[in-house]
C-alpha positions in Angstrom: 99.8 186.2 48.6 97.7 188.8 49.2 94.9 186.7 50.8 97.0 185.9 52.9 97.7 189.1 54.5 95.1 190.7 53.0 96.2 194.1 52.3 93.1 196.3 51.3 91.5 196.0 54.7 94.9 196.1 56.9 95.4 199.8 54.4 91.6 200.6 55.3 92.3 200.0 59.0 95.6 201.9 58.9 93.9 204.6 57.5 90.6 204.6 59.8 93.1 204.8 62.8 95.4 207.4 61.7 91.7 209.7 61.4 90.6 208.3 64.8 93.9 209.4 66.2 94.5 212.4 64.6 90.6 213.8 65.1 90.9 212.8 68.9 94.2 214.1 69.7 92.7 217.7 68.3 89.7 217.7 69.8 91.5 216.4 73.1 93.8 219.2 73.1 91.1 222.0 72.0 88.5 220.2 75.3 91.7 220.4 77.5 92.5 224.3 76.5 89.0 225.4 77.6 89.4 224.0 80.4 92.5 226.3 81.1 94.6 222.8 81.2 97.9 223.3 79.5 100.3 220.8 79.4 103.8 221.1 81.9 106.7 223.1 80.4 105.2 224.3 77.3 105.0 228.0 76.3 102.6 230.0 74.1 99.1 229.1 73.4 97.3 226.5 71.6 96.9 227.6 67.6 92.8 227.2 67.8 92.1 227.3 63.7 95.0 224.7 63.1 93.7 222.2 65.8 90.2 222.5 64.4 91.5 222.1 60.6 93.0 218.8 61.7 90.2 217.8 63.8 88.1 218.1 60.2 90.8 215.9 58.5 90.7 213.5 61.0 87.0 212.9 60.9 87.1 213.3 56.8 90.2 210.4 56.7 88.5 207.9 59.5 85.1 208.5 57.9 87.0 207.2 54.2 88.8 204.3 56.1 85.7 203.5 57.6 84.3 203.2 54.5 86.5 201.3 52.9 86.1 199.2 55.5 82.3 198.6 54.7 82.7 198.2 51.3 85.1 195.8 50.8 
């Protein structure tokens, strides 16, 4: 049953995509803020130190899906 669906690498790239997405979103919205972009009907500014912090756990969590992805 589970060659058949073959779990560990559809967790591994789950995993590697939910870094990629969550590293690129962050570092999107931190590129798109220095440019003076902000997005339409939004108020206050972008917290810096929290977009960063998830922009280094994206990269750590897609670098370990990535991984796992090798490995296996």
């Amino acid at each position: 049953m589970v060659d058949i669906f073959d779990l560990d690498t559809l967790l591994a790239q789950l995993v590697l995509a939910l870094g990629a997405a969550l590293a690129l979103g962050n570092g999107y919205a931190l590129w798109m803020n220095r440019k003076g972009v902000k997005p339409k009907d939004e108020e206050g500014e972008l917290h810096r130190g929290r977009a960063w912090f998830l922009l280094v756990v994206g990269l750590v969590i897609a670098w370990w899906g990535l991984g796992s992805l090798l490995v296996s």
